[in-house]
C-alpha positions as CSV (number, residue, x, y, z in Angstrom):
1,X,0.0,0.0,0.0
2,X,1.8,3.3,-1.0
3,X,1.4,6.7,-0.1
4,X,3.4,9.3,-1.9
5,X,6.2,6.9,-3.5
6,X,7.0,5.2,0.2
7,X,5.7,2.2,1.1
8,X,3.3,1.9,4.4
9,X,3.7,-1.2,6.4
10,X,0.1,-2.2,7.9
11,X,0.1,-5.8,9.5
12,X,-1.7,-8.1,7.0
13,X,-3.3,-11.2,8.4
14,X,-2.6,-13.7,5.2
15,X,-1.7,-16.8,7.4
16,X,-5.3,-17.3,8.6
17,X,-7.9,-17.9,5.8
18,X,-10.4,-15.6,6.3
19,X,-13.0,-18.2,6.7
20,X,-11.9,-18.9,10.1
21,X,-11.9,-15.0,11.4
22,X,-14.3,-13.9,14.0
23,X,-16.5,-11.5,13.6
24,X,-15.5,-8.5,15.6
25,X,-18.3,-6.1,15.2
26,X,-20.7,-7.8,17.5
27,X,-19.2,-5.6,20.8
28,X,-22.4,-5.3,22.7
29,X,-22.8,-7.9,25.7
30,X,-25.5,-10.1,24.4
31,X,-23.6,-10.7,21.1
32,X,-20.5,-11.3,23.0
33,X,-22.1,-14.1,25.0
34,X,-24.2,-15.1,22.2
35,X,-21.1,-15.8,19.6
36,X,-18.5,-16.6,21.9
37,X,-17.3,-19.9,20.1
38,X,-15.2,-20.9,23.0
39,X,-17.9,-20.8,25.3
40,X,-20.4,-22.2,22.8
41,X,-17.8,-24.9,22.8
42,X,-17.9,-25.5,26.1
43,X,-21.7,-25.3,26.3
44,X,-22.0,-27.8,24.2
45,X,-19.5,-30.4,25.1
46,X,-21.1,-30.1,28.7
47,X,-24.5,-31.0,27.1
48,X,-23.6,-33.8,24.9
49,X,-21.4,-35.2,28.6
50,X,-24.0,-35.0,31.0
51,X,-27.4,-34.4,29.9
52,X,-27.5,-38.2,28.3
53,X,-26.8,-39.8,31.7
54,X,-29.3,-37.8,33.2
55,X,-32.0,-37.8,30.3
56,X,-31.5,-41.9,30.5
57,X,-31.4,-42.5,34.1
58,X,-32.9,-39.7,35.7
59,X,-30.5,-38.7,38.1
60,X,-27.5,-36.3,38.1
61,X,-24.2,-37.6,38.5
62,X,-20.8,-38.8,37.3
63,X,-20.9,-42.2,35.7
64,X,-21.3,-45.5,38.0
65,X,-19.6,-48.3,36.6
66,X,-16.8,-48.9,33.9
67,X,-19.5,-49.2,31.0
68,X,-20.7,-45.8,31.5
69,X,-17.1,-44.2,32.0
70,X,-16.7,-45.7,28.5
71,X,-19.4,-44.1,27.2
72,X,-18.3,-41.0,28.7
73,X,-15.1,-41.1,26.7
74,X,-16.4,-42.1,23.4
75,X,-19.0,-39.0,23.6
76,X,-15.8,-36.9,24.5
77,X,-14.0,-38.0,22.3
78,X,-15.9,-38.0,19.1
79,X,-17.0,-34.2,20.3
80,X,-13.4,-33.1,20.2
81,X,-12.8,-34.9,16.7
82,X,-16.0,-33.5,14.7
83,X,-15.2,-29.8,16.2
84,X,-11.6,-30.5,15.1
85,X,-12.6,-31.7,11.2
86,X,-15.9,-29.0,11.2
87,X,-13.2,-26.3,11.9
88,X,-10.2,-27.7,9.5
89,X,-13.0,-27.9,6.6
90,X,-14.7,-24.4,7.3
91,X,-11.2,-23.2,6.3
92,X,-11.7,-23.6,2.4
93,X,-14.4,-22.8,0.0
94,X,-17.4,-24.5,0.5
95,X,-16.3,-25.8,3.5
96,X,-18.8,-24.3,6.2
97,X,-22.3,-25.9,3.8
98,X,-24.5,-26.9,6.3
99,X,-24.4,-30.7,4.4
100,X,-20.7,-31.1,4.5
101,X,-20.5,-30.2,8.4
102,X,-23.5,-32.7,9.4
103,X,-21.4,-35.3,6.9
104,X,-18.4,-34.8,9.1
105,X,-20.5,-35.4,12.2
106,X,-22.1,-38.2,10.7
107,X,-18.7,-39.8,10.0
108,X,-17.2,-39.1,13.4
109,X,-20.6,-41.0,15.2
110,X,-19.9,-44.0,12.5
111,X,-16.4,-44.4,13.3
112,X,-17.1,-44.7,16.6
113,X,-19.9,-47.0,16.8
114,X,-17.9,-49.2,13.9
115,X,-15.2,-49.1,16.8
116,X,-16.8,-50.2,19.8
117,X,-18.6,-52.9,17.6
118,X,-15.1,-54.0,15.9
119,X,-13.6,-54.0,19.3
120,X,-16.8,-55.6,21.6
121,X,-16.4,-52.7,24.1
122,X,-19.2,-52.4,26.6
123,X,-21.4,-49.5,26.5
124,X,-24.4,-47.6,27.8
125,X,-26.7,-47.5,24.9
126,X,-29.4,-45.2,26.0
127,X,-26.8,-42.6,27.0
128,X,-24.7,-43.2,23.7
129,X,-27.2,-42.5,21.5
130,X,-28.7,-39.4,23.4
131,X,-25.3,-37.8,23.2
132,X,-25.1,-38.7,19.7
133,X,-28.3,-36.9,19.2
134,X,-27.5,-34.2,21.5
135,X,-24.0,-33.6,19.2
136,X,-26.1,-33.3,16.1
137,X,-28.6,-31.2,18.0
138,X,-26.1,-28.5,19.2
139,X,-24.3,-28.0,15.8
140,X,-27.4,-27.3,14.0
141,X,-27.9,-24.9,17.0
142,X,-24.8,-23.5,16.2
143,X,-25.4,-23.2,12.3
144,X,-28.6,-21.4,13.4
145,X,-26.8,-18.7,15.3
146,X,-24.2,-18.9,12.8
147,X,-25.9,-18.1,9.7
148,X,-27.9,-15.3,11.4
149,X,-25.2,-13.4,13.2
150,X,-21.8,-15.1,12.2
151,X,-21.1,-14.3,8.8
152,X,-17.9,-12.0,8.6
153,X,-18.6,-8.3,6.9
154,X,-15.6,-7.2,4.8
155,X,-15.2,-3.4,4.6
156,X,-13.7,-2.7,1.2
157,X,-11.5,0.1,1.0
158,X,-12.0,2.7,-2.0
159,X,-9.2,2.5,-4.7
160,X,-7.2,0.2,-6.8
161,X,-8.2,-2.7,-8.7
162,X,-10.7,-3.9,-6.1
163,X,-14.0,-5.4,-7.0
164,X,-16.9,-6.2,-5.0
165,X,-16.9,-10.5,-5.2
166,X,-20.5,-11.8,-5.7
167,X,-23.3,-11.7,-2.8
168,X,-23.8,-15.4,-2.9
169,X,-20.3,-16.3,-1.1
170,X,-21.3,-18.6,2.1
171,X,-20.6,-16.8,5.3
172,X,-19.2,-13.5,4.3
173,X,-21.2,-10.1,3.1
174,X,-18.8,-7.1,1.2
175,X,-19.3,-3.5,1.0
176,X,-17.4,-0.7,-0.3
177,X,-16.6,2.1,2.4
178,X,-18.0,5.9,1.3
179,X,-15.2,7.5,3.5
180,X,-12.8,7.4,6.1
181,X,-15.8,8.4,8.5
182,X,-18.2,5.8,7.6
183,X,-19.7,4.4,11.1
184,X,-20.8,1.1,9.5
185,X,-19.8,-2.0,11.3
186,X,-17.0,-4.4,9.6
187,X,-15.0,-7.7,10.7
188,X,-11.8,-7.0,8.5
189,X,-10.6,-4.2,5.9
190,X,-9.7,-5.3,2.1
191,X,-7.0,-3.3,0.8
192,X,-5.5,-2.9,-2.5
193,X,-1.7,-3.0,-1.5
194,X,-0.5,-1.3,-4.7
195,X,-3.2,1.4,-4.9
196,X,-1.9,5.4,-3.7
197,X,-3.8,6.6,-1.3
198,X,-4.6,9.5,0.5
199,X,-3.7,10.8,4.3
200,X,-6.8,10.3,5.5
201,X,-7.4,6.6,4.4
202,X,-4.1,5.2,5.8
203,X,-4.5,6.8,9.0
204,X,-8.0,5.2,9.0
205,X,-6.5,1.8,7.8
206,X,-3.8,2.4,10.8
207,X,-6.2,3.2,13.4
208,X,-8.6,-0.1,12.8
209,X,-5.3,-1.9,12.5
210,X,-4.3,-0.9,15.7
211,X,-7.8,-2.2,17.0
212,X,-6.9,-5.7,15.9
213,X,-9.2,-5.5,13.1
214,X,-7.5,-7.7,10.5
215,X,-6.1,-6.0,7.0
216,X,-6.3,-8.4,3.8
217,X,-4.9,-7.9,0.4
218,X,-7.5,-8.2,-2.3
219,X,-5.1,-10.6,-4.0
220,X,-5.5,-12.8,-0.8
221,X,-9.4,-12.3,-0.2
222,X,-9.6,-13.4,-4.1
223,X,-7.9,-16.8,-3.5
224,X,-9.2,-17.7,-0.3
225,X,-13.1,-17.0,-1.7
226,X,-12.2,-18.8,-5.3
227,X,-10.1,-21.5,-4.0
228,X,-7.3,-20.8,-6.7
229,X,-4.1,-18.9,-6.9
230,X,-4.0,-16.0,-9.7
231,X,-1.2,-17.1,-12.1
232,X,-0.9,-13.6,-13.1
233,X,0.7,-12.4,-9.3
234,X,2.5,-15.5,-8.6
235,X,6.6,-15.0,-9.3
236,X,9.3,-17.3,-9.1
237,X,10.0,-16.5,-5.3
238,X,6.3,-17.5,-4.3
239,X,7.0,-21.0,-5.0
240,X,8.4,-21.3,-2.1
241,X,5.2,-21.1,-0.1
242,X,4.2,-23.8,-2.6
243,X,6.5,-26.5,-0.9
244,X,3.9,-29.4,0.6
245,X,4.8,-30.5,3.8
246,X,7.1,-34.0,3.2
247,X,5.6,-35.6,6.8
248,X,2.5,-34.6,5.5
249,X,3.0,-36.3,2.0
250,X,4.2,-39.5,3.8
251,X,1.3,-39.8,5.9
252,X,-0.6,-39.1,2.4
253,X,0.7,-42.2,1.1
254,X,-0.1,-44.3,4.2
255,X,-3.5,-43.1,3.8
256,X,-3.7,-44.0,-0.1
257,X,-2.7,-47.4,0.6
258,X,-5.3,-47.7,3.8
259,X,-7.8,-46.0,1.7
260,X,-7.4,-48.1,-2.0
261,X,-7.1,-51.2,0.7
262,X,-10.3,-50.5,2.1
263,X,-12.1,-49.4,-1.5
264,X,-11.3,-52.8,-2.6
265,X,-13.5,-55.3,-1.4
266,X,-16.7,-52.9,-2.4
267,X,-14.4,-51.9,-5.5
268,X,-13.3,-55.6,-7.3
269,X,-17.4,-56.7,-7.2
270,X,-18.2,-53.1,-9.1
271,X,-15.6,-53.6,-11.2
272,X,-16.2,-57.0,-12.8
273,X,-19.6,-55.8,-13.5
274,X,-18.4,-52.7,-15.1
275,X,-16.2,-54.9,-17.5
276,X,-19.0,-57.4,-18.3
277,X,-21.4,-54.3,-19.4
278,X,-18.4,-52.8,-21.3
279,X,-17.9,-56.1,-23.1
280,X,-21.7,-56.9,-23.4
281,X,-22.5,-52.9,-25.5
282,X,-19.2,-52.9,-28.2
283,X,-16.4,-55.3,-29.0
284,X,-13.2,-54.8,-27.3
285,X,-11.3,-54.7,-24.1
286,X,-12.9,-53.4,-20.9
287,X,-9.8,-52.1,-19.6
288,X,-7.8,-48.7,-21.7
289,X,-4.7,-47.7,-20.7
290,X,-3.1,-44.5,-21.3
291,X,-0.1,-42.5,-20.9
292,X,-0.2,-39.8,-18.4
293,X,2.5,-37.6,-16.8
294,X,3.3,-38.5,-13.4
295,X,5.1,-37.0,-10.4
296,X,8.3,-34.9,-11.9
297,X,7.1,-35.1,-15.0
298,X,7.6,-38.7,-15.8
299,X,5.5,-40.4,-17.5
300,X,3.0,-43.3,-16.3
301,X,0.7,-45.9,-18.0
302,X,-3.0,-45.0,-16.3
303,X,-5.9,-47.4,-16.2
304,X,-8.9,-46.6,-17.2
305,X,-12.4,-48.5,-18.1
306,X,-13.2,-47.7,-22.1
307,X,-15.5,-45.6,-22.6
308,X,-15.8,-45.2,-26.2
309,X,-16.5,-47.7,-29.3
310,X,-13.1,-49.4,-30.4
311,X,-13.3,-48.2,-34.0
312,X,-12.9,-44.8,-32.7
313,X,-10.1,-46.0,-30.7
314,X,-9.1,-44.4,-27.1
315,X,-5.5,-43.7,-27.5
316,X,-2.4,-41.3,-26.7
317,X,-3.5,-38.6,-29.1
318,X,-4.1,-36.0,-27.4
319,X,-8.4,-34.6,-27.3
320,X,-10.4,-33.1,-24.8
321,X,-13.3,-34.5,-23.6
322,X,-15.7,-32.4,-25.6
323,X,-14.1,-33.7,-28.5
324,X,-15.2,-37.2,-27.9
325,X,-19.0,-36.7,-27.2
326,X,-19.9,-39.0,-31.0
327,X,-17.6,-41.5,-29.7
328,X,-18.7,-42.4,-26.2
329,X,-21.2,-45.4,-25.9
330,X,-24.4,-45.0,-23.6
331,X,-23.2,-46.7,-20.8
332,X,-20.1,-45.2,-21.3
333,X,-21.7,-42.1,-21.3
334,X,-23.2,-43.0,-17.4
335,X,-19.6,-44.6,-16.5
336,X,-18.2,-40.6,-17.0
337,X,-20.7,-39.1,-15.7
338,X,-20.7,-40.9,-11.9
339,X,-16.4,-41.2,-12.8
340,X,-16.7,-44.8,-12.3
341,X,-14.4,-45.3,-15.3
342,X,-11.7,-44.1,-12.9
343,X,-12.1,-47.4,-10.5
344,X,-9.1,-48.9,-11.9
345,X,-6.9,-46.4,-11.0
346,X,-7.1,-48.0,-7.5
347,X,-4.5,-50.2,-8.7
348,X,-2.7,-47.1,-10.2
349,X,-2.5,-45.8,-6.0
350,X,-1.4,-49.4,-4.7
351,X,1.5,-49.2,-7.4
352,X,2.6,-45.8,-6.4
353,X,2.4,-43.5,-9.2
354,X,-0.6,-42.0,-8.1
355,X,-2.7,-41.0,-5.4
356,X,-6.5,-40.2,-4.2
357,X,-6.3,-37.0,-3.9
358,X,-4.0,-34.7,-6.3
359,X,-4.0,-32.9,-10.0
360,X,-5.6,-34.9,-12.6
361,X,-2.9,-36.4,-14.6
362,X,-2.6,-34.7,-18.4
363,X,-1.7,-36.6,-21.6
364,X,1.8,-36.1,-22.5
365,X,1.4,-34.3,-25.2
366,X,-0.6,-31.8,-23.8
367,X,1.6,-31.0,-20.8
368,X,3.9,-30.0,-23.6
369,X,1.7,-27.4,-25.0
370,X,0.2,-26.4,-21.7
371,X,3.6,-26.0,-20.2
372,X,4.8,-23.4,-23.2
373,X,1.2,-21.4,-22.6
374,X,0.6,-21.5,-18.6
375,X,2.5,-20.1,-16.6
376,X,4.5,-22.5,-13.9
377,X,2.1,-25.3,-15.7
378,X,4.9,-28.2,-14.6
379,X,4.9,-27.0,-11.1
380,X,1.5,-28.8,-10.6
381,X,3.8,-32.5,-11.2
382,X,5.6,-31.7,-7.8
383,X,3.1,-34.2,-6.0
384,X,1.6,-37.3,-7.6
385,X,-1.5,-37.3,-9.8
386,X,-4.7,-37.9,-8.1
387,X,-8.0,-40.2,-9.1
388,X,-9.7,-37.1,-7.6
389,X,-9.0,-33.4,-6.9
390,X,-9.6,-29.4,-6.1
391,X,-9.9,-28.6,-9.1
392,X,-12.2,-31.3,-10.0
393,X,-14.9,-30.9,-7.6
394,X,-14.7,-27.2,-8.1
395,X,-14.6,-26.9,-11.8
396,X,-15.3,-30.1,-13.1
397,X,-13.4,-31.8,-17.0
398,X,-12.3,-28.6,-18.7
399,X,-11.8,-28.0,-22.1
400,X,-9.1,-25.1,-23.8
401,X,-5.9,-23.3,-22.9
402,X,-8.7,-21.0,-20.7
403,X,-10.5,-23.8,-18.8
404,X,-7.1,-25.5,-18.0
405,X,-5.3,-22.4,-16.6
406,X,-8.2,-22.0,-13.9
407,X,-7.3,-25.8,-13.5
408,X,-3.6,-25.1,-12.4
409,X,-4.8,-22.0,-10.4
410,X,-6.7,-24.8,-8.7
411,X,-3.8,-27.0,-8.0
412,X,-1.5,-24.4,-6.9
413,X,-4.2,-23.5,-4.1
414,X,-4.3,-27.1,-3.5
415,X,-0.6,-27.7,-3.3
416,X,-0.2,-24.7,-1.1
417,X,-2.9,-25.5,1.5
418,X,-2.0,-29.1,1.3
419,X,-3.2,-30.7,4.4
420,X,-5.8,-33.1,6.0
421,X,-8.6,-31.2,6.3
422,X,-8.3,-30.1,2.6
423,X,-8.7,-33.5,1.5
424,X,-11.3,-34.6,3.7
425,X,-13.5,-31.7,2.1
426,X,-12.4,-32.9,-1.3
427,X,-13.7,-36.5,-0.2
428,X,-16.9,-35.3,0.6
429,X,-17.2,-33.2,-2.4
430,X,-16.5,-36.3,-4.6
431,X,-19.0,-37.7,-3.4
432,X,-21.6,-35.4,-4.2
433,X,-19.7,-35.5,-7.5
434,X,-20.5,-38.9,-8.1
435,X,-23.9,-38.7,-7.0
436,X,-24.7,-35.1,-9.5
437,X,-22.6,-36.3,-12.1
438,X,-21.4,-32.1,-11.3
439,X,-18.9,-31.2,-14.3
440,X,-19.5,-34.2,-16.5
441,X,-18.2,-34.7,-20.5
């Protein structure tokens, strides 16, 4: 942000995604207790702990024999897990939908009842399942509240190349400021760090920096609400920040194996019945495999289930998939649009050239071109190839030099905000992929 040729320094707040800020306009003492998210935490977590006991026995109390002090633990735990995951998906786009939140809840309750079944631990029942309920009752609670009096309200500061984003963004309402003096009530201030201006607005930018109020670049506020990294700002330096973590990316690979491992006994049954259809419409091999580049830009052979009539031939020159619409068969056509032709690639993750989660793998040929047009295009092959990915469930197959540069902008966020919770959204965001058939060709 410059004013007259020097360069003011005003804290900027680019670590945190500005999903997980609080708002800090609420200052009257009613909307402190009511959206104090530590309290509400601990509000909660003393419901879904004692009320079951007491709802199911009628009496208050700690618990009276091991069996209950079992219970107790599995309600506490599986209350600090699904606040853990709800808060390390409400980071990212998308991440705070009501139906992804309640999936994460629903998961955490069904690994621990597939626990204490696996393992024959005793239980209290009626008290389980009331604090079950009672943990499903008090999030919805808290999306109540939250999408009443929780969104955050970004101030946008007049000046430079800053653009109100669209009113429909989950969580998060924009306005521009009229002046320094404007007595409206904001959360943060979005800043155009290249843009002059004047005495009074950086003294005003100063002062609510000084009250904690959190600064954001509109280069940053842009990413975090897209889910993608501009191309056009990134420089050679940035790719630094682009480095995934390596214990991260070894614990990725234990899960890949865990996860194909798991996949396959539900997997192999689909899979032979795939092939039988396949070879029951058009002549030909069920199975098409296909050269892809891989981590480092080394090539691969990936698996596939065909698609397309024979005669037309699937094969290593290069098309997009818009280009094959006269060529795919009808159940072909049903096999893109849920991505079950990707099932084989299961094998692909047990082999270790790719993974579940990561940037689609290209053709060869058209990594060449791509990498001569897009900026940093090659950077994407830093981690391995994925059967799903970011910029799958957020834009879907893409088709041109235009639709695949958003693509990379999609990986780079992904590579740079590589973590756990990232992948967990991407999981449940496959899912609804599969079900929609969302970005189809």
């Amino acid at each position: 942000m410059r004013q007259d040729g020097a360069v003011l320094s005003v804290e900027s707040q680019e670590s945190q995604n500005f999903l997980e800020l609080e708002p800090r306009r609420h200052q009257r003492w009613y909307e402190r207790i009511l959206l104090n998210t530590p309290l509400g935490y601990a509000i909660s977590l003393a419901l879904v702990l004692l009320m079951p006991f007491c709802l199911a026995y009628g009496r208050w109390g700690l618990p009276a024999d091991p069996n209950q002090f079992l219970t107790l633990s599995v309600l506490a735990g599986t209350f600090v897990i699904n606040v853990l995951l709800s808060r390390a998906l409400m980071q990212y786009p998308g991440g705070n939908l009501v139906t992804y939140q309640l999936a994460i809840s629903a998961l955490t309750i069904g690994i621990a009842l597939a626990t204490i079944t696996a393992l024959r631990l005793g239980y209290a029942r009626k008290p389980l399942f009331i604090g079950f309920s009672l943990l499903a009752l008090t999030q919805m609670l808290a999306f109540a509240v939250k999408g009443r009096f929780r969104y955050t309200k970004f101030a946008l500061v007049p000046g430079g190349n800053l653009a109100e984003p669209s009113p429909c963004q989950e969580n998060a309402r924009f306005f521009e400021l009229r002046s320094p003096k404007d007595r409206r009530r904001f959360d943060a201030l979005v800043v155009d760090m290249d843009a002059p201006l004047s005495d009074e607005w950086v003294r005003f930018i100063a002062l609510n920096n000084s009250r904690q109020i959190p600064v954001l670049s509109g280069k940053y506020l842009h990413e975090s609400l897209d889910g993608s990294v501009d191309l056009d700002a990134l420089n050679s330096s940035d790719l630094r920040t682009l480095q995934p973590n390596p214990l991260y990316m070894l614990g990725k690979r234990a899960l890949d194996l865990v996860g194909a491992l798991l996949l396959m006994p539900i997997a192999l049954p689909l899979m032979v019945l795939i092939a039988a259809a396949i070879r029951l419409e058009s002549p030909g091999p069920a199975l098409f495999i296909q050269r892809r580049m891989g981590t480092g830009n080394v090539p691969f052979r990936m698996l596939k289930f065909r698609s397309m009539h024979l005669d037309d031939g699937e094969n290593d020159n290069p098309r997009f998939a818009d280009e094959d619409d006269h060529r795919i068969t009808s159940f072909g056509r049903w096999l893109r649009r849920t991505r079950l032709d990707e099932l084989p690639q299961l094998f692909n993750v047990l082999i270790g050239n790719m993974s579940l989660i990561g940037p689609r793998p290209e053709q060869p040929l058209f990594a060449k071109q791509f990498d001569r047009k897009v900026p940093f295009y090659s950077y994407r092959h830093i981690i391995k190839p994925g059967i799903t990915g970011w910029a799958q469930v957020q834009q879907g197959y893409v088709s041109g030099l235009a639709e695949t540069r958003k693509k990379v902008e999609h990986d780079f966020y992904y590579i740079k905000h590589l973590c756990f919770g990232l992948d967990t959204l991407i999981l449940l965001k496959t899912v609804r992929t599969v079900l929609t058939g969302f970005g189809a060709r």
